[in-house]
N, C-alpha and C positions, 0 to 999 in steps of 0.2 A: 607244354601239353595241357596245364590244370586252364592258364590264361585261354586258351583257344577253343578249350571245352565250353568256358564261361560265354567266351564270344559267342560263340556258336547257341548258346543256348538265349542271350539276349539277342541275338538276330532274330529266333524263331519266334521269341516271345512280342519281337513288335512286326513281326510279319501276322502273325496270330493279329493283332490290336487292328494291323492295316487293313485286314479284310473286308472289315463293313465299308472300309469306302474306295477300295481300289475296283475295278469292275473285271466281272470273272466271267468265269465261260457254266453251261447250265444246260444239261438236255432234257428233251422235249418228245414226248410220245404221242402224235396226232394219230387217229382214226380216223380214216379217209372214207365217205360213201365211194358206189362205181359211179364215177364221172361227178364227182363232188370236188369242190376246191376249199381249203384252208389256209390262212395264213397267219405266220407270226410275224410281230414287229417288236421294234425295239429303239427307242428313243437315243439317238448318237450322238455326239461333237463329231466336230471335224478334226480329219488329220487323225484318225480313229484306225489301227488294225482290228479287220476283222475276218472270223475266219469260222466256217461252221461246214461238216458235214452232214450227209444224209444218207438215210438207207431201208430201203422198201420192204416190208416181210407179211407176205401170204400168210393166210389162216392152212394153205394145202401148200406142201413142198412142190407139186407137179403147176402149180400155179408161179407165173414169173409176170406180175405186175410191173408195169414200167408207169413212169412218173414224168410230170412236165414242171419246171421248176423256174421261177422265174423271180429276181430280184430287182427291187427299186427302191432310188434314193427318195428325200424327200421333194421334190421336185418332178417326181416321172419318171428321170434317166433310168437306164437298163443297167443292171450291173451285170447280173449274169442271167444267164438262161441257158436252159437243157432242155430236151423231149426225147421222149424213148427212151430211158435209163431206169436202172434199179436202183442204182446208187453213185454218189459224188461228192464233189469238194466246192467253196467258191471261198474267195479270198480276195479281198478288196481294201485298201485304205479310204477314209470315206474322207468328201470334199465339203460335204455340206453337212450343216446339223439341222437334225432333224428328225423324226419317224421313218427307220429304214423297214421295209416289209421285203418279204420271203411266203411266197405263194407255190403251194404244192399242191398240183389236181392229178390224178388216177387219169390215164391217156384212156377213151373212148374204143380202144383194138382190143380191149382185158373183155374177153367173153365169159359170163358166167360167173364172174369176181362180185363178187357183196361188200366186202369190206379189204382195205390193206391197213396195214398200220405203218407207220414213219414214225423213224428215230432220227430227231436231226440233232446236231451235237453243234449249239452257237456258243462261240468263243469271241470276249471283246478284251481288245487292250493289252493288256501285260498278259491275262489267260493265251491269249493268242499267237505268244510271242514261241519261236521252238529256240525253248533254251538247252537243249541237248547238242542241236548244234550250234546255237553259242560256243558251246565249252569245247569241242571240237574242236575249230574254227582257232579260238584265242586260246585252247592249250590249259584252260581253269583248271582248281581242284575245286571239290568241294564247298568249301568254306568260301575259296574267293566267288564262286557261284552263287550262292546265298546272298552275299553281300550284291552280287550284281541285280538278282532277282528284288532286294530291299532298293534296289538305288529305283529302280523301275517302277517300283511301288509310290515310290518317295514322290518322284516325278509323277505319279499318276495322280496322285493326291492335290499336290501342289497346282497341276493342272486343275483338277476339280475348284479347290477350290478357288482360282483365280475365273473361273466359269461362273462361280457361285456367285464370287462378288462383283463378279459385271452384270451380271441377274437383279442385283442387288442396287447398285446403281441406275440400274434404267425403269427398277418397279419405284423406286426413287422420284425419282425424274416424272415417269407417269403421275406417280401420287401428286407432288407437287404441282403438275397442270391440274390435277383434278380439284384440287385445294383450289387454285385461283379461279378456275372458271367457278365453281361454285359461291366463289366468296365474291366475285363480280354478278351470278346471277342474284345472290340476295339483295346486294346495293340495285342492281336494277331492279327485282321486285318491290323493294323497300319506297325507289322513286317513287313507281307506280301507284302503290300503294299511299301516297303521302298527295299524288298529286292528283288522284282521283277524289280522297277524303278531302279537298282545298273545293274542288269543282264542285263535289256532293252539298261542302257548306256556302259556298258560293251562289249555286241556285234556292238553296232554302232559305237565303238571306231574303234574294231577289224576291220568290215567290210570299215570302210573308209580309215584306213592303207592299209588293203590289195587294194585299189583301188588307193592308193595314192595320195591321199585326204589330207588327214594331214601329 
């Protein structure tokens, strides 16, 4: 009992630690003009869940504002899109990394509407994940939940950082062209410069001979 307590309390303490770098879910309160559009985005890896709802709320109860929603990878592609709705879900694993954006505009039929406000609810990654039905599903207790929740963390981490140091590698990479081209431009200026000052003493030789100078 005493052993499982302790477990349990060093899970929480490095699920605590793992937060700053595991990626979480976070909502968001936009104020829409009538017939205005806003959008959030959000910088993904690939092979990413993701998962956010949304949900429309009038300044008058007799008001029922509908919403036009529309998602896109970095690239264009469409992921989801709604029109006419008050509220939704979209859920996608993403293929490309990138800037994913999420555009919500107030549909143009809202007579008399000045403002709506939107709550969208964006969840990335392990946030994303519905570990309730995990435990369902595979029968967990508690504790072995936790520990599954840590391994997912673990794995998210890990993931980052092997993102980080391919990041890391190809600014690498870049630097080092930028090093040789620059250090080939100086040998080239340095020619020029050597082979201009030759030509400059070259005709001053010329021109003081012909004067008789020298």
């Amino acid at each position: 009992m005493v052993r499982g307590k302790v477990l349990l309390s060093i899970i929480i303490m490095l699920c605590f630690a793992c937060d700053v770098l595991v990626e979480k879910g976070h909502a968001i309160w936009l104020n829409l003009p009538a017939g205005g559009t806003k959008c959030v985005s959000e910088l993904i890896q690939s092979n990413v869940i993701v998962m956010a709802d949304y949900l429309a709320i009038s300044d008058h109860e007799s008001d029922h504002s509908t919403l036009s929603v529309k998602v896109t990878s970095p690239y264009g592609n469409i992921l989801h899109r709604n029109e006419n709705v008050t509220n939704g879900q979209f859920t996608f694993t993403t293929s490309e990394a990138g800037i994913h954006e999420a555009c919500l505009r107030v549909d143009g039929n809202n007579q008399g509407v000045k403002e709506v406000s939107v709550l969208i609810d964006w969840r990335i990654g392990i946030a994303a994940k519905d570990w309730e039905s995990v435990a369902k599903k595979e029968k967990i207790q508690v504790l072995e939940l936790e520990l599954k929740k840590l391994e997912g963390q673990v794995d998210a981490i890990l993931l980052h950082m092997a993102i980080l140091k391919e990041r890391e590698a190809d600014m690498r990479i870049v630097s080092d062209r930028t090093n040789a081209r620059v250090a080939q431009l100086s040998i080239m200026s340095l020619g020029v410069c050597i082979t201009v000052s030759g030509f400059q003493l070259w005709h001053l030789k010329r021109f003081f001979r012909k004067k008789k100078l020298i």
